[in-house]
C-alpha positions in Angstrom: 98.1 85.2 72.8 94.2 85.9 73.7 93.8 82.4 74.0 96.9 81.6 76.4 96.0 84.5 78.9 91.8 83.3 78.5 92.8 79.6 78.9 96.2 79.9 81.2 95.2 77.7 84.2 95.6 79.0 88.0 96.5 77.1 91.1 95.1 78.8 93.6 93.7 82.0 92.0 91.2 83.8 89.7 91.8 83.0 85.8 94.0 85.9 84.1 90.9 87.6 82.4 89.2 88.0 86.1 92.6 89.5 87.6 92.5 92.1 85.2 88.7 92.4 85.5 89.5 93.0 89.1 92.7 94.7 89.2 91.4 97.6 86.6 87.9 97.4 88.7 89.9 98.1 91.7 92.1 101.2 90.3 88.2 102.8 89.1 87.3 102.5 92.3 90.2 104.5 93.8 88.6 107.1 95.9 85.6 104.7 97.2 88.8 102.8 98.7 89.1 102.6 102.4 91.4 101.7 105.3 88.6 98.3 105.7 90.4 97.0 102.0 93.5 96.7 104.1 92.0 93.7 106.3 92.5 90.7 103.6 91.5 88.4 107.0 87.8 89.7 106.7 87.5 90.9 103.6 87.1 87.7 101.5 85.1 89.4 98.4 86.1 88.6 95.1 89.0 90.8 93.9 89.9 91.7 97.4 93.6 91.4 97.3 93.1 93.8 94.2 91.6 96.0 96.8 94.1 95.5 99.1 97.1 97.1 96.3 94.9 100.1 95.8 94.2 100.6 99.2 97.8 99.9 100.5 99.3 102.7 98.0 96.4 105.0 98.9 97.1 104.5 102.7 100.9 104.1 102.3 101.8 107.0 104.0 99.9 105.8 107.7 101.5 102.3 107.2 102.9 101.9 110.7 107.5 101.6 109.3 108.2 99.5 113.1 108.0 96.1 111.5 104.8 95.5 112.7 102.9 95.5 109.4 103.2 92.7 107.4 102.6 93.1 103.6 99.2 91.4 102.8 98.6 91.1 106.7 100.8 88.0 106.5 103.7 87.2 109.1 104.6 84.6 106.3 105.5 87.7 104.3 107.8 90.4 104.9 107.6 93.4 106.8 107.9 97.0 106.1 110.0 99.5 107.5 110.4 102.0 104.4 107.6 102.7 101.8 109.8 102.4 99.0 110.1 98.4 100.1 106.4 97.9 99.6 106.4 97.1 95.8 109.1 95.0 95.3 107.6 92.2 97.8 104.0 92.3 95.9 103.0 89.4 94.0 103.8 90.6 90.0 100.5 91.6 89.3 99.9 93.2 91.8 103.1 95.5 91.3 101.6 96.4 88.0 98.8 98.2 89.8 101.4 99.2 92.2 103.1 100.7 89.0 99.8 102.4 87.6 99.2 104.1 90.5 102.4 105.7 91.0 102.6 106.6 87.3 98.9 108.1 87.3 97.6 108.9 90.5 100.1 110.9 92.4 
């Protein structure tokens, strides 16, 4: 199993060890999270749309619900009109930290 998640090839993003590097990295960093980790456009650091989760559940609540945000700033992807529809249109990883943080950090 080590070696399939070390070894399992990505497309277009990080290797499986470096998302979990990132996403755990991410949830640390909790309270130093700010309303700039929302901005996926500029913020092109690595682990940023780790970031991004974190600061989208820690900001949920000033998430404009008239259909003018887009989830991951993205008019490709859908937008949000209730909280609750947040998690269910995150890529899968990034509904486990979703998850986490609901579970832990309430």
């Amino acid at each position: 199993m080590a070696n399939t998640v070390t070894f399992y090839l990505q497309e277009f993003s990080p290797s499986v060890p470096k998302q979990v590097w990132y996403s755990v990295t991410a949830i640390k960093n909790y309270d130093n999270s700010t309303l700039s980790d929302m901005d996926l456009q500029k913020n092109e650091k690595e682990g940023a749309p780790e970031r991004y989760v974190v600061a989208l559940y820690k900001y949920r609540k000033q998430i404009p619900l008239d259909g003018s945000f887009h989830i991951y700033g993205d008019s490709d992807y859908p937008t949000i009109r209730n909280i609750n529809d947040i998690p269910q249109n995150l890529y899968p990883h990034h509904k486990l930290i979703w998850w986490y943080l609901e579970k832990f950090r309430k």
